[in-house]
N, C-alpha and C positions, 0 to 999 in steps of 0.2 A: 504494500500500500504506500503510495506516493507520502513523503511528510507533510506535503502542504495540505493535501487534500485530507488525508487523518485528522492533521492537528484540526482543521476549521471545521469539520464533521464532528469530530471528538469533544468541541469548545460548542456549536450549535447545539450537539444533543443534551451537556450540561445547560446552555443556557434556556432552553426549552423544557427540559425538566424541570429546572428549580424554579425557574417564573410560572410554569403551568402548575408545580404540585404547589407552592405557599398560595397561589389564588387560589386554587381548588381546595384550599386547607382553609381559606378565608371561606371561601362561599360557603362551604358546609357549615361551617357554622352558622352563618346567615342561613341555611335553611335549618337549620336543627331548629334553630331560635324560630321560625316561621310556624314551625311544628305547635307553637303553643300559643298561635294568632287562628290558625286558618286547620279543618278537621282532614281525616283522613280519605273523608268523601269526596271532598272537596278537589283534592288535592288528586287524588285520582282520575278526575276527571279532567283537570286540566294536564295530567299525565296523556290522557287519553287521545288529548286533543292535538300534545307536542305530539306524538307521535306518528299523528299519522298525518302533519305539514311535513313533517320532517320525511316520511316516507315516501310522499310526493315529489319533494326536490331533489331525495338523491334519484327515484329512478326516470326523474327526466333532464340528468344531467349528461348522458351520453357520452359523458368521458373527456368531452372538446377542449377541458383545461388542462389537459396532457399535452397537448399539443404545444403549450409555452417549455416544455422541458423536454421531449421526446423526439419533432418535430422539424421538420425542416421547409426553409423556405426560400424562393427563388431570390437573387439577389435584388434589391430595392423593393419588395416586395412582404419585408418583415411586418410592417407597422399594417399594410392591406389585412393579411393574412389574421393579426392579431385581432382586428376589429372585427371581421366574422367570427373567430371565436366567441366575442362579448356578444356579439348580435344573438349567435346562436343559444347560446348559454343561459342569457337573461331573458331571452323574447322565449324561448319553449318554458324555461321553468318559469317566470311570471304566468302564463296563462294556463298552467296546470294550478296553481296557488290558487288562483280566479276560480278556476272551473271546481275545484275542494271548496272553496269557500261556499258556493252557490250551491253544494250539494253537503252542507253541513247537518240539515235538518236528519235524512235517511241515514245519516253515517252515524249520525248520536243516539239514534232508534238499535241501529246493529250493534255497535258497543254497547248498550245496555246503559250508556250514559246521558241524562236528560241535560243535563247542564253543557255539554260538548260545544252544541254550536253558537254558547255565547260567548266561549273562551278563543273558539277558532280562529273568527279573524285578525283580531291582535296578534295569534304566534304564526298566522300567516305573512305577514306585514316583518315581522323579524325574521322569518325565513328569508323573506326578501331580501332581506337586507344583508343579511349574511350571505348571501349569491353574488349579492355585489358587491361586497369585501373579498370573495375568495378567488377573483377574476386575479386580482395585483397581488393577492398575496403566492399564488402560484409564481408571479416574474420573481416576487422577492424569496422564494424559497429556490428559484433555479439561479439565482444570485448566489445563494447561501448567508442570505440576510437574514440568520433566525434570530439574531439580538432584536431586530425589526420589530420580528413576528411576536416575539416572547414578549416586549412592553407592551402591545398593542391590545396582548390577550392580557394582560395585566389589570391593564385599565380597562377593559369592556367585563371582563368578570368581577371588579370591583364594585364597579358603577352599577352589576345588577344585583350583587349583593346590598349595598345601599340603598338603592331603590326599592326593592322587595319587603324590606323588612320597614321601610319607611312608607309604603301606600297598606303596608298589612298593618302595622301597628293604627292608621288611621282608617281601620276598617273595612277596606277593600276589600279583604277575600280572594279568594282566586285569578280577579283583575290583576291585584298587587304583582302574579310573579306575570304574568301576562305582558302587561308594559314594562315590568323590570326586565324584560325580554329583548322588547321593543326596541328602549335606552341602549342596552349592550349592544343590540346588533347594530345601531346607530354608530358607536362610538367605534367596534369592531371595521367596521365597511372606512369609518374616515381614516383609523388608523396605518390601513392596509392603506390604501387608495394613495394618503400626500405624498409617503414618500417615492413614488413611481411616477414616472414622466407619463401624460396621460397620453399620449400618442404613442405609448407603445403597447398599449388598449383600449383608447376609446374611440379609434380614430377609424369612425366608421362613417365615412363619405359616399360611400355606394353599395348597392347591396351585389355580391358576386359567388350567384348561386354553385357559378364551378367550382370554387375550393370547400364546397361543405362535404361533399363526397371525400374527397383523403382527410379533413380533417375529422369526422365523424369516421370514417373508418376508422383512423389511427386512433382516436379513444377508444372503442367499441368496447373492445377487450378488457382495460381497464375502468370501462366505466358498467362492464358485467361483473369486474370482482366486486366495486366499491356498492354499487346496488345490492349482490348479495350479502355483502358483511351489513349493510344495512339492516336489508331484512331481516337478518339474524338477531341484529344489534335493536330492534323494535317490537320485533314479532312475536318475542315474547312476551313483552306487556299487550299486547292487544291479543294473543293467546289466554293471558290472564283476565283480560277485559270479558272475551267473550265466556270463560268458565266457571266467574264467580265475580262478583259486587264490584263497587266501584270504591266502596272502603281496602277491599284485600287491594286494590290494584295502588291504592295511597301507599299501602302499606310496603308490596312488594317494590313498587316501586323507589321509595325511599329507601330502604334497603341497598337497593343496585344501584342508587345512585353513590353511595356510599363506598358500598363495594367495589365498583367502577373506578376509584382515585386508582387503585394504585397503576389497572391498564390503559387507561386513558391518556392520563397525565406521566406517565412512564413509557411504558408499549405503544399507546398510538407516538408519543414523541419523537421515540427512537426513529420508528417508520416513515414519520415526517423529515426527520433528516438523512435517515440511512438512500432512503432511493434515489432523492437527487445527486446523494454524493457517490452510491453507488456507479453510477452512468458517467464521472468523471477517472474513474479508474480502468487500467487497463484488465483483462478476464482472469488474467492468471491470479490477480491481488485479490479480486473479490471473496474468494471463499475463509482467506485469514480475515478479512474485514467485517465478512459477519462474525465469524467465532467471538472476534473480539468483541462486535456490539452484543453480541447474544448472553458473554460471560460478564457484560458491565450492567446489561440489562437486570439478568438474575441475581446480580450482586444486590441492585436496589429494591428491584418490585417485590424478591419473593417474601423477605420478610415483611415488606407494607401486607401483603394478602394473607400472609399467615398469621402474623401479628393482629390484625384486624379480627381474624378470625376467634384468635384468641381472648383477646379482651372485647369481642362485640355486643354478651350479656353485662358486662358491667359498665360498657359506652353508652347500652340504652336504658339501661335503669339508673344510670345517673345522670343524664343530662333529656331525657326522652320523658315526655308530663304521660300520664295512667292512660290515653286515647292509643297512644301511640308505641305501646310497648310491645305490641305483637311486631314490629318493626325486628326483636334479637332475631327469634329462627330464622329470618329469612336471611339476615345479614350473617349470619354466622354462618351458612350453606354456602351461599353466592360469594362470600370472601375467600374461604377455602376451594373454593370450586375452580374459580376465578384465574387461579395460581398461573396458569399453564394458557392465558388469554395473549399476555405479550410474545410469549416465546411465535405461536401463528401468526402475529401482525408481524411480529420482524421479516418470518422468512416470509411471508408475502411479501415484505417491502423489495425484500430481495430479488423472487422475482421479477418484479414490476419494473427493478430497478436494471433486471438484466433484459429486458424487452422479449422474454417469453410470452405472448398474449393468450396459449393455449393453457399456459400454466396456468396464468392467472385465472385466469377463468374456471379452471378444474377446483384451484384452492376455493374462490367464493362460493362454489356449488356446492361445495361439502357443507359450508356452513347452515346455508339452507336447508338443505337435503337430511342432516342430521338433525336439525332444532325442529322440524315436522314431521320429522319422524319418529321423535321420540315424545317433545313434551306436549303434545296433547292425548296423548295416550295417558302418559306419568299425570295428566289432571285430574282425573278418575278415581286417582288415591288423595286427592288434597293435593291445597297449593302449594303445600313446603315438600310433598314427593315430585312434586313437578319442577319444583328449583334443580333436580336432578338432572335436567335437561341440558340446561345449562352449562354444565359441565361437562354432558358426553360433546356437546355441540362445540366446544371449545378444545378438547382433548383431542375429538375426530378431524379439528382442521389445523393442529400443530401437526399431526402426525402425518396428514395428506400433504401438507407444504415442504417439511421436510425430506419425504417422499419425492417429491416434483424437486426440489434443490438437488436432490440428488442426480435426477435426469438429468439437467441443463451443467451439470460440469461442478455444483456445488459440493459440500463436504456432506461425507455420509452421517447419517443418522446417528448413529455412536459418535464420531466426532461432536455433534450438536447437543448429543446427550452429556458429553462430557463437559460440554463446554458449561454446561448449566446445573452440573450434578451435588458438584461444592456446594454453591448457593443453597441448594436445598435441602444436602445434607443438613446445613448449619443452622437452619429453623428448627430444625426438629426440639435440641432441648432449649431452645429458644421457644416453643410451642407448650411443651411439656411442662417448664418451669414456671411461665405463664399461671396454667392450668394446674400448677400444684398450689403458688400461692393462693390462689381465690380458694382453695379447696380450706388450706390448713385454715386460713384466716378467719372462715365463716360467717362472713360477717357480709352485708346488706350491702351492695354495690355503693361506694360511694367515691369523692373527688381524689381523699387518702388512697383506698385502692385502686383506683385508675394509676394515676402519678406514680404509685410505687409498683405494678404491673406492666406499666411502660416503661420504667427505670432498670426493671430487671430482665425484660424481655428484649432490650437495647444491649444490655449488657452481655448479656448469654448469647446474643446473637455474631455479636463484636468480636466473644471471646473465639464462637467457632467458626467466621467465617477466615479469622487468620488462623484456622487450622486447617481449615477441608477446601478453601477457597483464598490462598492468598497471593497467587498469579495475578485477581482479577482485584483485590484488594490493591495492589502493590500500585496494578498501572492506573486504577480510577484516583490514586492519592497522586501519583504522576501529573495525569492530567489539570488537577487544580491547583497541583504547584505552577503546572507552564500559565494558566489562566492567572493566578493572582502576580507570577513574576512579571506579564505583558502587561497588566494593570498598573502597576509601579513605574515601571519604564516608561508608562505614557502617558503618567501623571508626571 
């Protein structure tokens, strides 16, 4: 792997991480706190309603924003080519948003949810918005401008944490997270947007139906994985919509939003930076490049998800008010279930990044293919046997991706095993120790054992990942030395 291209890859993925996990560390709490303004019905309905704007935009995105990083263009011809992409991008996904909106009333009869289509068009309106932030922030991620990216998400996930908890404390309800929606994607779209020369996307002077054929081909492929990790990534809450109340769907879904920190804001990060920079390497470097992101990845996420897992009955019975306490089982499943979610967004990234379009597409099928396959069957037993789903759905498309890496030249599956095996060793009495204080303790979830549960389950974790895992120790403490030494240097 090239040094420049590592180091700014290596420094993106830090800086994307730590700016996405302390705001995602903020929001939660701003929703925890929401938990004791606005009920679980409530709240599930307005779940109901993101889900399925959100469902609409990814699958009428087509992939065309691949095109700023994958793509290529006749000479003088850059700035034409970039403006059908916005044209195309924004003009199909606005009028799918339109055509949801207009059919809001039947959609909230089928989810079971009555309130649905008052909450819709507000998170339609912030879908918007965020379509039209993700146009520029594609040039700035084929730049490798993720310090860009990283404030930008700073401030629009701040801004909605503020906002939510300040229209719910003044009584709003469901509104409250609705325009706290709204605000972020606002702030999200301007972020993206100033620092990019607008002609190098907006600059759409005439419409030129001949480049939307290669350029809708050339996303196809990538815009079938990202559709189906979508629908994987939604379709179990509107699985849970349609097999039980809109209170369980508050429920579970606050849960997953929970459980979700550590792959989101870790896992999807990495992915976010590993494929642009993937595509500046030459083939032979690629397969050390994921090892390594794969053994920095597991260095960080797997004790967020196991850890979580651990203390999640004493997270919700001390900060979660008596409505909202069926929140532990769920969060306790989906945290641990969870573990093995980054390891599949990475080696997707990988492919995507090595322009197998066949792969990609094989990996997001699994994810579909297994989450409807399994968890509405697992509904039958209860919602918390159907959180099972979730798990095989995530399990079944690490092991397809790594499978598919292995086709196109990448490192075999044992190597990828290995890469991430320390990491997981090292939770275990980190899990274990966890679960032994609360035992001995006995005592009533409280702030004391939270604090001293995370003091020890930090510590245990520390102690073995420089045992079973200290290759990936070694070079993550590397990387933030070269990060703080350039910071000095250029102060």
């Amino acid at each position: 792997m090239s040094t420049s291209v590592a180091v700014r890859a290596a420094k993106g993925f830090l800086w994307s991480v730590l700016t996405g996990l302390g705001t995602r560390v903020i929001g939660v709490v701003g929703t925890l706190y929401l938990t004791y303004l606005i009920d679980p019905a409530t709240m599930g309905e307005v779940a109901n309603a993101h889900a399925s704007v959100l469902l609409a935009h990814t699958l009428t995105g087509l992939g065309v924003t691949q095109f700023f990083i994958v793509g290529t263009s006749k000479p003088g011809e850059e700035e034409t080519d970039a403006g059908q992409v916005t044209l195309l991008f924004l003009g199909i996904g606005f009028a799918a948003l339109a055509l949801l909106t207009l059919a809001r009333e039947p959609l909230g009869a089928y989810l079971h949810s009555p309130g649905l289509p008052r909450f819709l068009p507000g998170l339609a309106l912030s879908i918007a918005l965020d379509r039209l932030g993700a146009v520029p922030e594609r040039l700035l991620a084929k730049d490798l401008e993720f310090r860009v990216i990283g404030m930008g998400r700073v401030a629009s996930e701040l801004s909605y944490t503020a906002v939510s908890v300040a229209l719910a404390r003044a009584g709003w309800g469901g509104m409250a997270v609705v325009w706290a929606n709204v605000v972020r994607s606002s702030i999200y779209a301007l972020a993206m947007a100033l620092p990019v020369r607008p002609g190098r996307w907006l600059r759409i002077t005439r419409l030129v139906p001949r480049r939307w054929g290669p350029i809708v081909r050339l996303g196809v492929p990538y815009w079938v994985n990202h559709a189906m990790i979508l629908v994987a990534r939604v379709g179990d809450n509107l699985v849970i919509a349609r097999a039980f109340t809109p209170e369980i769907v508050g429920l579970y879904n606050q849960a997953y939003n929970v459980a979700d920190i550590p792959a989101t804001q870790v896992g999807e990060q990495v992915a976010d930076v590993l494929f642009p920079s993937i595509r500046l390497l030459e083939p032979h470097e690629r397969p050390s490049a994921l090892l390594e992101a794969l053994s920095l990845l597991a260095l960080v996420v797997f004790p967020l998800s196991v850890g979580l897992a651990a203390v999640a009955p004493i997270v919700v019975g001390t900060v979660l008010p008596e409505r909202w306490q069926g929140v532990a089982p769920f969060l306790v499943l989906l945290s641990a279930l969870g573990v093995v979610r980054p390891i599949g967004w990475a080696l997707g990234a990988y492919l995507q990044g090595a322009g197998d379009g066949r792969a990609v597409v094989q990996s997001g099928a699994s994810l579909v293919v297994a989450l409807f396959a399994s968890m509405p069957l697992l509904t039958m037993f209860g919602p918390y046997v159907a959180c099972l789903g979730v798990g095989l759905t995530f399990a079944t498309h690490a092991v397809v991706c790594a499978i598919l890496v292995r086709r196109i030249g990448g490192p075999a599956p044992v190597a990828i095993l290995s890469a991430v095996r320390g990491p997981l060793v090292a939770c275990v009495p980190m899990f274990a120790g966890v679960r032994a204080l609360a035992a001995l303790t006995g005592a009533a979830p409280s702030v004391t054992l939270l604090v001293a549960s995370v003091g020890v389950g930090a510590a245990l974790y520390a102690a073995g990942a420089f045992v079973f895992a200290r290759p990936a120790v070694t070079r993550l403490l590397a990387v933030a030395q070269s990060m703080l030494a350039r910071r000095r240097s250029d102060a």
